[in-house]
MARPAGU-420286 format. One line per field, with one value per residue: x, y, z of N, C-alpha, C, O in turn; residue number from 1; residue in three letters. Coordinates in pm, whole numbers. Each point is the difference from the previous one (the first is absolute). Last residue first. Layout:
<atoms>
n.xx	c(X,...)
n.yy	c(Y,...)
n.zz	c(Z,...)
ca.xx	c(X,...)
ca.yy	c(Y,...)
ca.zz	c(Z,...)
c.xx	c(X,...)
c.yy	c(Y,...)
c.zz	c(Z,...)
o.xx	c(X,...)
o.yy	c(Y,...)
o.zz	c(Z,...)
resi	c(NUM,...)
resn	c(ALA,...)
</atoms>
This chain:
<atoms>
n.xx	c(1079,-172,-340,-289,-521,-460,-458,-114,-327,-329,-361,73,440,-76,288,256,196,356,382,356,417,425,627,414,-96,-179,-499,-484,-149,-267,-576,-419,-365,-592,-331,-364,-255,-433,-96,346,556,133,126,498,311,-60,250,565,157,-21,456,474,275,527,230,249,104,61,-458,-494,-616,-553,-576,-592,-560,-567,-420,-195,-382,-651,-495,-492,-77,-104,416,483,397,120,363,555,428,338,310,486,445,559,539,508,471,505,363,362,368,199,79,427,212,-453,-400,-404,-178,-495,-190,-215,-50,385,546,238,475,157,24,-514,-492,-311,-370,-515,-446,-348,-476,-503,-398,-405,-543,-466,-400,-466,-257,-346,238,80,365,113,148,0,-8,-361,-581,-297,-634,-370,-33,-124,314,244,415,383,511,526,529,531,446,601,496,434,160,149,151,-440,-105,363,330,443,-35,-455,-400,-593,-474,-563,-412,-439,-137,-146,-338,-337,-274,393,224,129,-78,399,511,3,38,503,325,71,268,578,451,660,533,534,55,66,-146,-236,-315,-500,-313,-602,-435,-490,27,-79,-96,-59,557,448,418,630,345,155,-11,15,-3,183,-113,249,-326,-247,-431,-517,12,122,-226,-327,236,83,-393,-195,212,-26,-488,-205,-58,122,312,577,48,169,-253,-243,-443,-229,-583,-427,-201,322,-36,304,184,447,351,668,482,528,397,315)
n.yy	c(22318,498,284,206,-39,209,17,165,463,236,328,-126,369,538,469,507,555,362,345,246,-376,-313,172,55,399,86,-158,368,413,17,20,505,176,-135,214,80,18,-187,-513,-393,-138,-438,-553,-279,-327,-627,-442,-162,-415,-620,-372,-223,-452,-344,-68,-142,89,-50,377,304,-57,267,-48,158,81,131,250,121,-410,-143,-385,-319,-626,-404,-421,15,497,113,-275,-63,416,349,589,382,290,268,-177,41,-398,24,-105,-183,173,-88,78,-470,-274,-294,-119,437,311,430,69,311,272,526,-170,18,225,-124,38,-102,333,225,489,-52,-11,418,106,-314,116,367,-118,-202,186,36,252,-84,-403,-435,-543,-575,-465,-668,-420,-99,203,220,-92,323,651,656,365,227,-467,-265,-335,-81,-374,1,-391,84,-280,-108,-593,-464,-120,-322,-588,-442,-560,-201,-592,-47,-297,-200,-113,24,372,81,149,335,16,150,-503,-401,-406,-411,-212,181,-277,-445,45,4,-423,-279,150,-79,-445,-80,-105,216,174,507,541,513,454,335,370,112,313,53,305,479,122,89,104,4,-57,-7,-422,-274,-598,-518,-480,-562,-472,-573,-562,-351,203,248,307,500,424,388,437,517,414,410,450,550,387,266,177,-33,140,233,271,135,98,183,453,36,-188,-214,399,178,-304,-105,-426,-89,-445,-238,-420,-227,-444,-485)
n.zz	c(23649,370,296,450,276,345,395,667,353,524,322,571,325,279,139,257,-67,-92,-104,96,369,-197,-328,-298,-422,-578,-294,91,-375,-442,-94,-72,-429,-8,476,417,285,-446,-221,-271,219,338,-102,-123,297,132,-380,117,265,-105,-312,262,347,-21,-486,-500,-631,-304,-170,-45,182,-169,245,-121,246,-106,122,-557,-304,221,120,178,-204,-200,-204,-350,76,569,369,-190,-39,-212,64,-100,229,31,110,-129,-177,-40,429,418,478,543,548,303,315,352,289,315,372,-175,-471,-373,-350,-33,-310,-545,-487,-567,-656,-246,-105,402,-150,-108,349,79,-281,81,362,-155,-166,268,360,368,552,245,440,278,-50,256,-262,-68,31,415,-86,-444,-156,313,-79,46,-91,-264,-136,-291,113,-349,-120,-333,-198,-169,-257,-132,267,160,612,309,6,-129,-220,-246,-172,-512,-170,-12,238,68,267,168,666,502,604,341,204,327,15,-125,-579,-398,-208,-384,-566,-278,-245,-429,-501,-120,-29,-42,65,293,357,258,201,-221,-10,-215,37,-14,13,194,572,433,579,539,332,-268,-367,-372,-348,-382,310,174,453,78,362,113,-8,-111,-339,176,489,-39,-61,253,331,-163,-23,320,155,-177,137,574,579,472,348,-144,-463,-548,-537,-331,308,325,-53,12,-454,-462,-614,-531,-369,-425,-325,61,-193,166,-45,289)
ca.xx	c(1,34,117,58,94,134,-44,100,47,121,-38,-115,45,9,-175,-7,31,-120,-146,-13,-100,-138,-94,29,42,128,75,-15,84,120,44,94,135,68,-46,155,56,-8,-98,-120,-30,1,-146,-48,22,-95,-126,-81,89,-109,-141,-23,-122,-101,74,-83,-7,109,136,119,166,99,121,104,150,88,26,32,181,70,143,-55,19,-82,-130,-37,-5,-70,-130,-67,-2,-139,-16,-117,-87,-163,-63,-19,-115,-92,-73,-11,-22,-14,-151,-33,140,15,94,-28,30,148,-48,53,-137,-168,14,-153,10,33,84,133,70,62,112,94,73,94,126,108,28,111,137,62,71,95,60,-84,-5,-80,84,-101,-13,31,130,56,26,124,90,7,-67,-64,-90,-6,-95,-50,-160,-115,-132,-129,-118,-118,-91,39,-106,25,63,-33,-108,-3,-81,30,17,204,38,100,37,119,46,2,134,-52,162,125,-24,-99,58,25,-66,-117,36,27,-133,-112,66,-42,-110,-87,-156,-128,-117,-1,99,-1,125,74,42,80,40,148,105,-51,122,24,-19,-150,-73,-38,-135,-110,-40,43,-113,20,-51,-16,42,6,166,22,136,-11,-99,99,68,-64,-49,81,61,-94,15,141,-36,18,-10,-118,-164,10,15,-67,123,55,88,15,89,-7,-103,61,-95,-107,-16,-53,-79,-166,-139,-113,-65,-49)
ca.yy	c(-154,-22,-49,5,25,-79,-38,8,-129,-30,18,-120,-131,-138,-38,-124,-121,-8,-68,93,31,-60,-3,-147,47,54,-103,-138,7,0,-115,-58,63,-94,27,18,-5,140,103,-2,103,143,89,50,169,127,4,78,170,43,42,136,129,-31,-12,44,-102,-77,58,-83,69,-167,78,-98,41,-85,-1,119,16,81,114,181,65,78,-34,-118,-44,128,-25,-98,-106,2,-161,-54,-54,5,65,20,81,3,4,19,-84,60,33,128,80,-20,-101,-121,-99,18,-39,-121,-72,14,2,53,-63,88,-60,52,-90,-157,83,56,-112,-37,93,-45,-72,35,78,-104,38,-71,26,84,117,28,164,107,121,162,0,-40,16,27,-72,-114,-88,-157,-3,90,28,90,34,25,44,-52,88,-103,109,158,57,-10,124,182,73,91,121,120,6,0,188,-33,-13,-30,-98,-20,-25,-62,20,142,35,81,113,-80,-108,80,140,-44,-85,102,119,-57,-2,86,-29,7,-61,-25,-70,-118,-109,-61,-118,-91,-71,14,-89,-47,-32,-136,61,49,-129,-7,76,-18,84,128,131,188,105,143,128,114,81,-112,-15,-68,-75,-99,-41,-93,-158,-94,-67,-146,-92,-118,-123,7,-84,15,-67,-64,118,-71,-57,-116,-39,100,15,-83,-1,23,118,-38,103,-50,152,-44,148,-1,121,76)
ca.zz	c(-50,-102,2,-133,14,-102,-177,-99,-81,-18,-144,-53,-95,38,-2,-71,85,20,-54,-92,99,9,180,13,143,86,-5,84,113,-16,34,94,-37,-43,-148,-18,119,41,64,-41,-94,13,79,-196,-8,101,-19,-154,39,54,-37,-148,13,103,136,49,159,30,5,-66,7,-41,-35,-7,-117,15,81,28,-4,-91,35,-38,106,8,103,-47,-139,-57,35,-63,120,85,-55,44,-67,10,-16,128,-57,-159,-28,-70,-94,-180,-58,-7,18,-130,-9,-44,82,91,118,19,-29,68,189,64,111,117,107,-10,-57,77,71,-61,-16,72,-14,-130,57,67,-89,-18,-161,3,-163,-64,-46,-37,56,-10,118,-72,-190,69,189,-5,-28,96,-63,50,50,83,-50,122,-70,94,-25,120,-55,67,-11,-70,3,-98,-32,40,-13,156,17,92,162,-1,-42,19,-141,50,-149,-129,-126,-122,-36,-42,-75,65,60,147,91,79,117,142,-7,16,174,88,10,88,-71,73,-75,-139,-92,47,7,83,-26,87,-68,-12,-93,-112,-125,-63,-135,-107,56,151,84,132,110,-56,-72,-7,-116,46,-90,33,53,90,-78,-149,23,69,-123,-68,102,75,-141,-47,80,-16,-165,-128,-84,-84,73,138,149,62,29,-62,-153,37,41,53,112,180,39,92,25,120,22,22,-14,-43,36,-116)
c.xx	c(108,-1,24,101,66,147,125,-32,105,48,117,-63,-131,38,-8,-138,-62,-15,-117,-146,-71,-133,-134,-50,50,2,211,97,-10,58,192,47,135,120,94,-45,142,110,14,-92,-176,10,-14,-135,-61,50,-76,-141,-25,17,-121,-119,-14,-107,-158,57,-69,-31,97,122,52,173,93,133,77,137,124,43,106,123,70,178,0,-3,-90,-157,-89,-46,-71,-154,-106,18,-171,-32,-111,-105,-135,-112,-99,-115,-41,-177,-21,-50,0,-126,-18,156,64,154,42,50,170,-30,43,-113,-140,-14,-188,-19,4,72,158,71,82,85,118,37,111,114,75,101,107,85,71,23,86,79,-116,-24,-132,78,-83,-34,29,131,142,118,140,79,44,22,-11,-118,-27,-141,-46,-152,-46,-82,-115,-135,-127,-86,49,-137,32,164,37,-159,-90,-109,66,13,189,83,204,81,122,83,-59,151,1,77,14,-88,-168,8,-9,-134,-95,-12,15,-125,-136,21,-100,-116,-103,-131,-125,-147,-13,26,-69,86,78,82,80,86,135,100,-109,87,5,-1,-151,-121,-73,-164,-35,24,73,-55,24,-3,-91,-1,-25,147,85,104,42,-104,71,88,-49,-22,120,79,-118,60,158,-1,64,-9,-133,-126,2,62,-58,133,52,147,81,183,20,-105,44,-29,-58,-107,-119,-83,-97,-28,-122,-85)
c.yy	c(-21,-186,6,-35,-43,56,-83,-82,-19,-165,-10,44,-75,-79,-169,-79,-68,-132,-79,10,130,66,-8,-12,-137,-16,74,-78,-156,57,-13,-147,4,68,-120,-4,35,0,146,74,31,96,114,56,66,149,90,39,95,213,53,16,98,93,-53,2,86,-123,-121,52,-96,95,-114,58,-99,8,-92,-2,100,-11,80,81,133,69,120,-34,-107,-68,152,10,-87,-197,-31,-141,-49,-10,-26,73,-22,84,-34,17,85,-115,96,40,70,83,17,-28,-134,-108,37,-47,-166,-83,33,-50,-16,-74,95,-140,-16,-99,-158,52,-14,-85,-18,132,-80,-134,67,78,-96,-6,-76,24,98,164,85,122,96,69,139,-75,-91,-27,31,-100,-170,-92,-143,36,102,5,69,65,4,146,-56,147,-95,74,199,105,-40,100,146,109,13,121,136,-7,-48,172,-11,-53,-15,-94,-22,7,-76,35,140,61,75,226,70,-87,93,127,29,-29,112,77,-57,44,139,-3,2,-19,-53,-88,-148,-73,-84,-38,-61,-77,43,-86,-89,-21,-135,16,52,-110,36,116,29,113,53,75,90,29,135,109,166,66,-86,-51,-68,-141,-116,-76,-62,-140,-66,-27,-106,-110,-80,-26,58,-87,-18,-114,-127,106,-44,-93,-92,44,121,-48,-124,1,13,138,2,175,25,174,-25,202,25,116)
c.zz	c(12,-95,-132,-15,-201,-17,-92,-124,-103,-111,-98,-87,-88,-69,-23,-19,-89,122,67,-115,-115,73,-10,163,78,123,10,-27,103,140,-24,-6,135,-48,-58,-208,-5,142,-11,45,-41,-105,61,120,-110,4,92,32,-67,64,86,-57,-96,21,110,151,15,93,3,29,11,52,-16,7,77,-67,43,176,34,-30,-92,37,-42,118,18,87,-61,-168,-34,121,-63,37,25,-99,64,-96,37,-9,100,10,-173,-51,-119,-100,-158,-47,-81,-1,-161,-91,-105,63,43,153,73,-5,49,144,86,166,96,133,-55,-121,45,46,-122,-16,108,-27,-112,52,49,-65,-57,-199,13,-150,-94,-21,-67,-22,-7,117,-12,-166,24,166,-74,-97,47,-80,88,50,90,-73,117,-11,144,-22,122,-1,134,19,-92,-120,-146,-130,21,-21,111,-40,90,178,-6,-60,82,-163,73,-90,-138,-117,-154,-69,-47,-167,20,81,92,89,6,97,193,80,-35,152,116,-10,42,-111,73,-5,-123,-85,33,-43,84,-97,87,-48,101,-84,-84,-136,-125,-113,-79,61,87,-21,93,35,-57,-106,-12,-127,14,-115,42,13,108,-74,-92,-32,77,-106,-69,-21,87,-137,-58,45,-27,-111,-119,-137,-86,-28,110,208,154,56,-37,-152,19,29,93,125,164,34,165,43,64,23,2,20,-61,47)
o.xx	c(45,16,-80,75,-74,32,-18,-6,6,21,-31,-100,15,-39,93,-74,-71,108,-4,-89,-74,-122,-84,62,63,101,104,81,98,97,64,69,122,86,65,-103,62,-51,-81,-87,-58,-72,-96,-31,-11,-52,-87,-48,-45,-76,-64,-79,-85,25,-117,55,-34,-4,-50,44,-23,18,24,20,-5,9,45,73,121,80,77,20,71,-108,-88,-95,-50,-107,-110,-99,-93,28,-77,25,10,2,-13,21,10,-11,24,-43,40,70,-60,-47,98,53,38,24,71,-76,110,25,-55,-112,-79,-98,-68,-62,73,-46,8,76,107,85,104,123,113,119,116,116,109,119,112,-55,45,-58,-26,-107,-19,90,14,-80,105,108,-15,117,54,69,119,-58,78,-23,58,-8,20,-39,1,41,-37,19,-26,31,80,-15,111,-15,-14,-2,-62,18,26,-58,70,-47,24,-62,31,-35,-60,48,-57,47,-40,65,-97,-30,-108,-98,-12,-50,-65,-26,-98,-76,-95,-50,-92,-1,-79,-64,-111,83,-35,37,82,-14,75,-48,72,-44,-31,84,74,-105,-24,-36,-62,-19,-77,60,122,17,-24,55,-105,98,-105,77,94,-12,78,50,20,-42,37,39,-7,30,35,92,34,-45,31,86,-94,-15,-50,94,-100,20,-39,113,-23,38,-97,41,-28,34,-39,53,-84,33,-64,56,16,-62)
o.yy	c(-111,-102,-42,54,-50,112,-69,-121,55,-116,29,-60,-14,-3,-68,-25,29,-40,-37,76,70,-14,75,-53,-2,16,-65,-28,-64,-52,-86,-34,4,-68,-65,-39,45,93,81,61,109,99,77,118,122,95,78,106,111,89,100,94,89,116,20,-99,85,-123,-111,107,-90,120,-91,62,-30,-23,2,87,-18,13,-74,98,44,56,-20,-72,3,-16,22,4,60,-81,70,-32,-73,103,-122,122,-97,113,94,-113,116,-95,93,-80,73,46,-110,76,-90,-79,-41,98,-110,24,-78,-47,100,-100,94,-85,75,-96,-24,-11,-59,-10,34,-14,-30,5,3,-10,2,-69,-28,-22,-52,56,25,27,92,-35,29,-58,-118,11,-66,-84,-31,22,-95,114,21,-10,-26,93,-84,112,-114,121,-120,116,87,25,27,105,98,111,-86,119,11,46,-95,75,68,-46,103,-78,-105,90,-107,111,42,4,-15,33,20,52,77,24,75,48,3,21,63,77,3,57,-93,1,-52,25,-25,46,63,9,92,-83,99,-92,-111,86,-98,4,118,-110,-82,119,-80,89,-7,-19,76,-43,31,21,51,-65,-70,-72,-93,-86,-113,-86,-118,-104,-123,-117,-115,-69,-106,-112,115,-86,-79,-118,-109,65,42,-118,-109,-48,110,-86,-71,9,-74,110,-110,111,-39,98,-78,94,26,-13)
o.zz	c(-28,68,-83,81,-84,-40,-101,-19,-110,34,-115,-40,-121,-117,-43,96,-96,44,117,-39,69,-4,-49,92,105,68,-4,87,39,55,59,96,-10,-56,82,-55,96,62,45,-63,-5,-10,-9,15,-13,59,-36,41,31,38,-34,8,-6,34,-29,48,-82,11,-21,-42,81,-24,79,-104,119,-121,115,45,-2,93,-61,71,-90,20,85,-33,-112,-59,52,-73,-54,-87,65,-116,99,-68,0,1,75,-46,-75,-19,-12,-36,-53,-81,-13,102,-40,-94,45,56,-37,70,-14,43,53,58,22,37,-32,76,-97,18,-56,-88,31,5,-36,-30,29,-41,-58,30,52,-86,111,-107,-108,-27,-120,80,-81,87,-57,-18,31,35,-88,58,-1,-106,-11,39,106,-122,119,-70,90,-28,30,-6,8,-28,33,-120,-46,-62,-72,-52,63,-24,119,98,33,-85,100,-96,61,-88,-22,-69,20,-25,-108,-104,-75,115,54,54,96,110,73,110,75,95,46,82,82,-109,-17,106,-11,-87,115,-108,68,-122,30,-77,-13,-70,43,-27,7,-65,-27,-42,67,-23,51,-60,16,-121,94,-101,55,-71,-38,71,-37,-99,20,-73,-43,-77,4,-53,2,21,-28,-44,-54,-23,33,-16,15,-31,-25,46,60,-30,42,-1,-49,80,-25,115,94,-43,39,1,-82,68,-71,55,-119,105)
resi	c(258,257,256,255,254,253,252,251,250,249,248,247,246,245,244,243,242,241,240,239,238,237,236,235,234,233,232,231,230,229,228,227,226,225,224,223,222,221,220,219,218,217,216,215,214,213,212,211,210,209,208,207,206,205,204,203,202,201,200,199,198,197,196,195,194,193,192,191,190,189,188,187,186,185,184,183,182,181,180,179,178,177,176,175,174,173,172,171,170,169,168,167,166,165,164,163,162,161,160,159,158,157,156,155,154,153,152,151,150,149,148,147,146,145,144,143,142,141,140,139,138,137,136,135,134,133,132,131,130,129,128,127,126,125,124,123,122,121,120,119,118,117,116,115,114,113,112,111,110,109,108,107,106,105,104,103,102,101,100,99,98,97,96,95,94,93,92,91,90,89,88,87,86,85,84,83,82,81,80,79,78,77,76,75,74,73,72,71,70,69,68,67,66,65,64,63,62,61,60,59,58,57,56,55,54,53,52,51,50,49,48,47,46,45,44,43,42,41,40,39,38,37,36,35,34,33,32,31,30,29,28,27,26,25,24,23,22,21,20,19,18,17,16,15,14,13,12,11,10,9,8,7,6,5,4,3,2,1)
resn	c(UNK,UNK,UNK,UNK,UNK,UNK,UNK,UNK,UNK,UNK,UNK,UNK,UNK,UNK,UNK,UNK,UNK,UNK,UNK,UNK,UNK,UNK,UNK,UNK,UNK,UNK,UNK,UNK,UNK,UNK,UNK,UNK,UNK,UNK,UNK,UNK,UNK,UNK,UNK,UNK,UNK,UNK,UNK,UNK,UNK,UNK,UNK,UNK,UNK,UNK,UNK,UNK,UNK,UNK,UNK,UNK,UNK,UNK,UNK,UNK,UNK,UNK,UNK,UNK,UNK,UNK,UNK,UNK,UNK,UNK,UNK,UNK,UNK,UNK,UNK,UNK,UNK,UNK,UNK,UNK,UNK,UNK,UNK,UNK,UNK,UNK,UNK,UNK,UNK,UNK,UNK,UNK,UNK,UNK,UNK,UNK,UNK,UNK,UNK,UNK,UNK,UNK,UNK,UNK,UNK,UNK,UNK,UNK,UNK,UNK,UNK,UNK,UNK,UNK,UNK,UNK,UNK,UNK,UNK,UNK,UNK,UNK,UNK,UNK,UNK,UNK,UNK,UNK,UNK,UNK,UNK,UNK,UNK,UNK,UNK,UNK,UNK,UNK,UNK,UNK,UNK,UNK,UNK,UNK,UNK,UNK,UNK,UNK,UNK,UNK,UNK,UNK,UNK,UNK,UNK,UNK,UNK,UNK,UNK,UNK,UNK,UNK,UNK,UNK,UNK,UNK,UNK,UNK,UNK,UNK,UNK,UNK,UNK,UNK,UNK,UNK,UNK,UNK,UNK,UNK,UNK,UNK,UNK,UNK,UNK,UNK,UNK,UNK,UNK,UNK,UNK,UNK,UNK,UNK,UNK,UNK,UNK,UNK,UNK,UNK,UNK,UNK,UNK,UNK,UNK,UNK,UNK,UNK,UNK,UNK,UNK,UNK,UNK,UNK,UNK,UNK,UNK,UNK,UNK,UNK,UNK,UNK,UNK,UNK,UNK,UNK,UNK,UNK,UNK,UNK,UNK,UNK,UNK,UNK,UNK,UNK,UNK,UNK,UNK,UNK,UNK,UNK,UNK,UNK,UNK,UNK,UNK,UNK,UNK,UNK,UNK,UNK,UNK,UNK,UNK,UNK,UNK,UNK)
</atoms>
């Protein structure tokens, strides 16, 4: 029988989600913790892959085992026993031909930048302690990304796919204010802290983080947002912006038609 399971963690401690030689992962500790518990072999498959650091607030799995599992109890069990990193929400029994990753219609990831000091953002959000930084330009580019187009330039060269044309929804920049401002009186302005939300199909390896360090440049003044159409012609990486750190990086929610 084919289960779903929604599941969040925090990449700091792995090296992403699919499972590597030597290093650790979130696809490899659920593995195992499932083989453990279920006393048979099984395999998980994501919705996706995450680079190494970057995290998933809601992903969505699913495996193969046998009839009438008790999954409330499997849940309970599995956050007993899986690294504290790693946190299953809800296992629930699924159609047997459903397929986390290519049943998947929309997946949506957030990135957090602040732009000043601040100790308890260290290591959730990306200092970008730039002098200007135009959020409005940078939504004027980002606009430009929304559509079906090829986004090769933004794409980690080299990387294994059969084509880089996705689909953009929607793609933009917003200031937020962070619970230890809101709730604990931490002296921080909203104005220092922007949230960037992008909704698409799919997503090619490294894209987002590609976006996000080319919208900064727009921001700075460094390139205009009206170049982002030649860019996304030129379908060459080496064109756009560089890639800014995974460990502000969060996959917010994947979507499935009912």
């Amino acid at each position: 029988m084919r289960y779903k399971t929604v599941l969040s963690y925090n990449g700091a401690g792995f090296y992403g989600w699919q499972i590597q030689v030597s290093d650790p992962s979130v696809q490899q500790s659920l593995e195992e913790a499932l083989t453990v518990l279920l006393s048979e072999n099984v395999r998980v498959t994501g919705a996706g892959r995450t680079d190494t650091g970057v995290n998933a607030c809601s992903f969505t799995a699913h495996f193969d085992a046998a009839d009438g599992l008790d999954t409330a109890s499997l849940c309970c069990k599995l956050n007993a026993i899986l690294p504290s990193g790693i946190r299953i929400h809800s296992i629930e029994a699924a159609a047997g031909d459903f397929h986390s990753r290519f049943d998947a219609t929309a997946r949506e990831y957030c990135y957090l930048l602040h732009r000043s000091k601040d100790p308890f953002m260290e290591g959730k959000s990306w200092l970008c302690g730039y002098p200007v930084l135009d959020m409005g330009e940078m939504n004027r580019a980002a606009a430009i990304l929304k559509g079906t187009r090829d986004f090769a330039c933004f794409a980690k060269n080299g990387s294994p796919v059969k084509t880089t044309v996705c689909t953009i929804y929607d793609a933009q920049w917003s200031h937020y204010t962070p619970d230890h401002v809101r709730l604990m009186g931490y002296p921080g302005r909203e104005e220092d802290y922007l949230i960037f939300r992008i909704r698409a199909d799919r997503f090619l390896r490294n894209m987002v983080r590609a976006i996000v360090g080319t919208l900064v440049e727009v921001g700075r003044g460094k390139r205009s947002a009206e170049s982002m159409e030649e860019l996304l012609q030129s379908a060459d990486r080496c064109r756009a912006g560089e890639s800014v750190p995974g460990y502000a990086l969060y996959l917010s929610s994947v979507k499935y038609d009912k």
